[in-house]
C-alpha positions in Angstrom: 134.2 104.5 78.2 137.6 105.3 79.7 139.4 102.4 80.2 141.8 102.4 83.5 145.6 100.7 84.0 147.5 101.3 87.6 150.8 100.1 87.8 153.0 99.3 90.9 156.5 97.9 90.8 157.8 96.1 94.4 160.7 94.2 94.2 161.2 92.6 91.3 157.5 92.2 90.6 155.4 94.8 88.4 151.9 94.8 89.4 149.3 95.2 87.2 145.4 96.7 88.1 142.5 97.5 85.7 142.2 97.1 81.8 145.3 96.0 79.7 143.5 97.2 76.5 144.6 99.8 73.7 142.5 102.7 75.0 144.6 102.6 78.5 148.1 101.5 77.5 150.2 104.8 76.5 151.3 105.7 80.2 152.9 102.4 80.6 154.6 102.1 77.2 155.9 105.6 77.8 157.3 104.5 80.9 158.7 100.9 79.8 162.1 101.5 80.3 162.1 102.7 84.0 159.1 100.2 84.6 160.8 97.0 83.5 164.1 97.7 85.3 164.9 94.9 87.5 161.5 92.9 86.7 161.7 89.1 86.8 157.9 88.7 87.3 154.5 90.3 86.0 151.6 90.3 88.4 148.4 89.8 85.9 145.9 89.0 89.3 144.1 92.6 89.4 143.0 92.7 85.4 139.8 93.0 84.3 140.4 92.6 81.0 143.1 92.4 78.3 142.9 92.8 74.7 145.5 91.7 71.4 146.8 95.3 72.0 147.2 94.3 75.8 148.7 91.1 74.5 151.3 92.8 72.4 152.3 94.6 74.9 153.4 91.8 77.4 155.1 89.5 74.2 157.1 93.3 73.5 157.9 93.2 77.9 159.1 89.6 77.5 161.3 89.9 74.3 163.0 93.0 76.1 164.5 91.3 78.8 167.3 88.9 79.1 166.5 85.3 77.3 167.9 83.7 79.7 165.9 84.6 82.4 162.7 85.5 80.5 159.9 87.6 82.4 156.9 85.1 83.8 154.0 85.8 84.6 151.5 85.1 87.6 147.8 85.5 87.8 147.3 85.0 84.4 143.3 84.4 84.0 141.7 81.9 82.0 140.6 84.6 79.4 144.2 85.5 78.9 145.2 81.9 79.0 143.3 81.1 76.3 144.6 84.3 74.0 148.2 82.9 74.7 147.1 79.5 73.0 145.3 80.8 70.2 148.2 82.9 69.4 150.4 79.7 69.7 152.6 81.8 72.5 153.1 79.7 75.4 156.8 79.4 74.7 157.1 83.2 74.1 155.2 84.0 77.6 155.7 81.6 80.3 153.3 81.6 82.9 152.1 80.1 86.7 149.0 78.3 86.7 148.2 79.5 90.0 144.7 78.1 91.9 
């Protein structure tokens, strides 16, 4: 099964649509550089699914970026929630309870 991730960057937002999992991450880790230019805030709303691959991914966004105005992210889904506490990473990957 071919797992899908779309990427969209507006402002200082990068969106994120589809599966954050290990089968669909390559484009975007080739293109981290250019993607996290300027980024304050990743969307999480549109995912599907993400997976410890997925998860590694967003911890490597966050430690790239200035500590003292650390990425956060919005739309973060229960699922993904709950992957962030097992892993004991809330302070590594803040995030908005939203709803």
């Amino acid at each position: 099964m071919s797992q899908t991730l779309h990427w969209q960057c507006e402002e200082s937002i990068l969106s994120l649509q589809g599966e954050l999992v290990h089968d669909s991450l390559a484009g975007l880790w080739q293109q981290r550089h250019q993607v996290l230019t300027g980024i304050r805030a990743i969307d999480l709303s549109q995912l599907s699914r993400v997976d410890s691959a997925g998860l590694a991914l967003l911890v490597h966004f966050s430690s790239s970026v200035d500590a003292k105005d650390p990425l956060l992210l919005q739309g973060v889904q229960p699922a993904l929630r709950s992957l962030i506490a097992l892993y004991n990473l809330q302070g590594v990957l803040p995030y908005e309870v939203s709803g």
